[in-house]
C-alpha positions in Angstrom: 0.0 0.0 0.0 1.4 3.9 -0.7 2.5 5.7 1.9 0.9 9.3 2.3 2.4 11.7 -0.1 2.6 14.9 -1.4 1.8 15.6 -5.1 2.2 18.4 -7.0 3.4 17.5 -10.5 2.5 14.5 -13.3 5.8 13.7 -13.4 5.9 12.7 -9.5 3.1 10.8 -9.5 4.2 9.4 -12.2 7.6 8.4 -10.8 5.6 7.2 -7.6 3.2 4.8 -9.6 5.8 3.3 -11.7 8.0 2.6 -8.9 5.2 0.2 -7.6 4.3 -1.3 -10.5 1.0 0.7 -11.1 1.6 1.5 -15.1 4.9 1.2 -17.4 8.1 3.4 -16.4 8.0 4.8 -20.1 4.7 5.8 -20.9 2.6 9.1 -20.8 -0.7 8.0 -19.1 -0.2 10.4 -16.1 0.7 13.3 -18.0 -2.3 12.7 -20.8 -5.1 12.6 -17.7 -3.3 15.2 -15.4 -5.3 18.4 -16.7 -8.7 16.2 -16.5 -8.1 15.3 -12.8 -6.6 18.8 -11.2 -9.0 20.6 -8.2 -9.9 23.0 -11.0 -11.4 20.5 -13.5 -15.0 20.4 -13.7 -16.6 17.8 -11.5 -19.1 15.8 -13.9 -15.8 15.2 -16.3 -13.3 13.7 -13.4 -15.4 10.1 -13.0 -15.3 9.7 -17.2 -11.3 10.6 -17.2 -10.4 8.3 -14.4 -12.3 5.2 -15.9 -10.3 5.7 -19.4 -7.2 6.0 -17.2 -7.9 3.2 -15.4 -8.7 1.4 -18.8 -5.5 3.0 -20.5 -2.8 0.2 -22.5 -0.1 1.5 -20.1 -2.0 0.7 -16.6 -0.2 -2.4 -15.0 -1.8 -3.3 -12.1 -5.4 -1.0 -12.1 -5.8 -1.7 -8.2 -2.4 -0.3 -7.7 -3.2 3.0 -9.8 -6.4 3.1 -7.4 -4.2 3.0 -4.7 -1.9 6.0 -5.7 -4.2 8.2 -6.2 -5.7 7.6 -2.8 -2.5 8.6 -1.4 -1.9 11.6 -3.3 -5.0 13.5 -3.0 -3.9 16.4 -1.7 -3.3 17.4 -4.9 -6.0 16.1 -7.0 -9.4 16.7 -7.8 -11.7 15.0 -4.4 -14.1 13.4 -7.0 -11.2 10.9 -8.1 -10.1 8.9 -5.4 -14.3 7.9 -5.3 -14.2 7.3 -9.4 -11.0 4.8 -9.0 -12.5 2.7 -6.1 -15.5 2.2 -7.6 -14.0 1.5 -11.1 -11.8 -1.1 -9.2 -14.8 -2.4 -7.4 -17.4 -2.6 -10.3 -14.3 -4.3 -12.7 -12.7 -6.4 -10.8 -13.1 -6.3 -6.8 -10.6 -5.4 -4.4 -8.9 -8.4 -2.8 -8.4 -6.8 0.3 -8.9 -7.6 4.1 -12.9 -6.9 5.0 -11.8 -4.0 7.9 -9.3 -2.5 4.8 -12.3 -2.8 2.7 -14.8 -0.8 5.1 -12.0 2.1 5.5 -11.4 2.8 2.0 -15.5 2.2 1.0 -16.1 4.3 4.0 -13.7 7.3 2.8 -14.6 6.9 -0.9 -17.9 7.6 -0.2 -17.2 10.8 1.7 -15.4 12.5 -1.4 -19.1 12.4 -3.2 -17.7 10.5 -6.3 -18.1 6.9 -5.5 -21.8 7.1 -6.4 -24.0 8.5 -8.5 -26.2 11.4 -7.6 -29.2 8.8 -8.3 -28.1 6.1 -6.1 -26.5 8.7 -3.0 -30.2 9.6 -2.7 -31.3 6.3 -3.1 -28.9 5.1 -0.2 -30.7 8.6 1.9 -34.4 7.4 1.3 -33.5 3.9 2.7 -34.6 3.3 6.2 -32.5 3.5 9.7 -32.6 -0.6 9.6 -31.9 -2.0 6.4 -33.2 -5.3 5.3 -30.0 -6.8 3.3 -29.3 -10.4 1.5 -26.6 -12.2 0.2 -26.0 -15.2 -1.9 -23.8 -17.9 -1.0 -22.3 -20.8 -2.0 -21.9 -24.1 -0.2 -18.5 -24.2 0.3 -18.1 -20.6 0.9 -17.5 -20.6 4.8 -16.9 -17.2 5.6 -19.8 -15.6 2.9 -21.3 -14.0 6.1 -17.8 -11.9 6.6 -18.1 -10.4 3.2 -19.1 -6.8 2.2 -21.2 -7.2 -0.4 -24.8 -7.7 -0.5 -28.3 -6.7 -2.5 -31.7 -5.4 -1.2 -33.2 -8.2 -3.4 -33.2 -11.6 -2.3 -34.1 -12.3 -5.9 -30.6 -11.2 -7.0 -28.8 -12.9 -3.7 -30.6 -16.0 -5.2 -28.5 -16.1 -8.2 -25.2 -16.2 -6.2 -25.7 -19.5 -4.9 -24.7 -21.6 -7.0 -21.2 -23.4 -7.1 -20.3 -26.2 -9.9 -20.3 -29.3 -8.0 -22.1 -28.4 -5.1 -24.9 -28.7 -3.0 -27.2 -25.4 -3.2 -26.5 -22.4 -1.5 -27.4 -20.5 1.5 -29.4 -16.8 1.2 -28.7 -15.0 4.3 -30.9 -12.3 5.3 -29.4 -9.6 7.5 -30.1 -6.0 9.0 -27.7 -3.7 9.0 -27.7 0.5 10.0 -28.4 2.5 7.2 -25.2 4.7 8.3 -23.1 1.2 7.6 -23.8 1.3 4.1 -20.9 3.2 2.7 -22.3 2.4 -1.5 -25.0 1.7 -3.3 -24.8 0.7 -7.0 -27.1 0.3 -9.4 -24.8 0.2 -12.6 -25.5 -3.8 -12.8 -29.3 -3.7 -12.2 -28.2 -5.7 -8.9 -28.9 -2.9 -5.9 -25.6 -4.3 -4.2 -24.3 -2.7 -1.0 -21.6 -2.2 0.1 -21.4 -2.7 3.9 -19.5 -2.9 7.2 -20.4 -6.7 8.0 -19.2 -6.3 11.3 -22.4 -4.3 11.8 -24.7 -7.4 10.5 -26.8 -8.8 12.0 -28.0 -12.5 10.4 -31.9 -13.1 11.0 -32.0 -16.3 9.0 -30.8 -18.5 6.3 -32.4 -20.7 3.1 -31.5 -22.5 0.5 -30.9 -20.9 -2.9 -32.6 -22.5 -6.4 -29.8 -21.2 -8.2 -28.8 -23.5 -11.6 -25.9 -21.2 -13.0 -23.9 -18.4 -12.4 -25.6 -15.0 -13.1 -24.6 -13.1 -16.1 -22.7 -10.1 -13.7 -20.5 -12.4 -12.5 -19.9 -14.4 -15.4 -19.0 -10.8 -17.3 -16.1 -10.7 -14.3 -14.6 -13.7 -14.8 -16.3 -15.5 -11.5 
């Protein structure tokens, strides 16, 4: 992980990715994107320049770009740090320890850029106690641990299945609306993002589940 730093050129954060591996030593994708991510660049452009970053030939390792610009904030635009952990998120995950996970959800969503407007207010109107589900395969042991779940048992259905195994569990949980640190809606799938320390399980049944559901086969699952 970076260590805090201060930023105030492309060519040092530049230098600072490529020394861990974030994008190649001789390219230009830092210099390219640095006027589209400044303080002074207009908000509703930062989210679009940091996915095409993120997608750019020259990115290595995209979790590791995510991670630099975390670090160097100071001297970026705020809206950035939330565009490159939910690009990381929505494209990959984050293979990351579940109490790293809540701090950096937890921070992204107080920059105002890891959701859109539509789903911050649809995270507002949700009630103090949240009703939450999550799919989960046989053999997956700690499933309860994880931070993602749905508000639709329907969807949690679909992530129970596991080639080879019995059927899956749907948990059903509570949680305090002020644990839920993102909602997304991009994949029609009203996941959350939550602490899961702050769960509470109120009961478990089997899933019906026959395949994998397209989201996760689009990821690679």
């Amino acid at each position: 992980m970076f260590p805090p730093i201060d930023i105030s050129s492309a060519d040092e954060l530049h230098a600072a990715g490529a020394c861990a591996g974030a994008w190649v030593e001789d390219g230009t994708v830092v210099h390219r994107f640095w006027p589209c991510i400044q303080p002074t660049s207009p908000s509703y452009a930062v989210a679009g320049a940091v996915r095409a970053l993120m997608m750019d030939h020259e990115i290595i390792d995209p979790s590791m770009a995510m991670m630099a610009f975390i670090h160097v904030r100071t001297s970026l635009h705020p809206y950035v740090c939330g565009a490159a952990i939910r690009y990381q998120w929505m494209g990959g995950g984050l293979d990351t320890a579940p109490e790293t996970l809540v701090d950096l959800f937890r921070f992204g969503h107080s920059t105002g850029s890891l959701m859109t407007s539509a789903e911050y207010r649809r995270l507002a109107s949700l009630p103090d106690l949240v009703d939450v589900w999550r799919g989960r395969m046989y053999n997956d042991l700690d499933g309860e641990l994880r931070p993602s779940w749905t508000l639709d048992s329907d969807v949690a259905n679909q992530y129970t299945y596991g080639p080879g195994q019995p059927r899956g569990w749907i948990l059903h949980a509570q949680i305090p609306r002020d644990r839920i640190f993102a909602l997304f809606e991009e994949r029609s799938e009203s996941e959350v993002v939550v602490d899961p320390r702050a769960l509470r399980i109120l009961n478990r049944k089997r899933g019906t589940a026959t395949s994998f559901p397209v989201a996760a086969t689009e990821r690679g699952w």
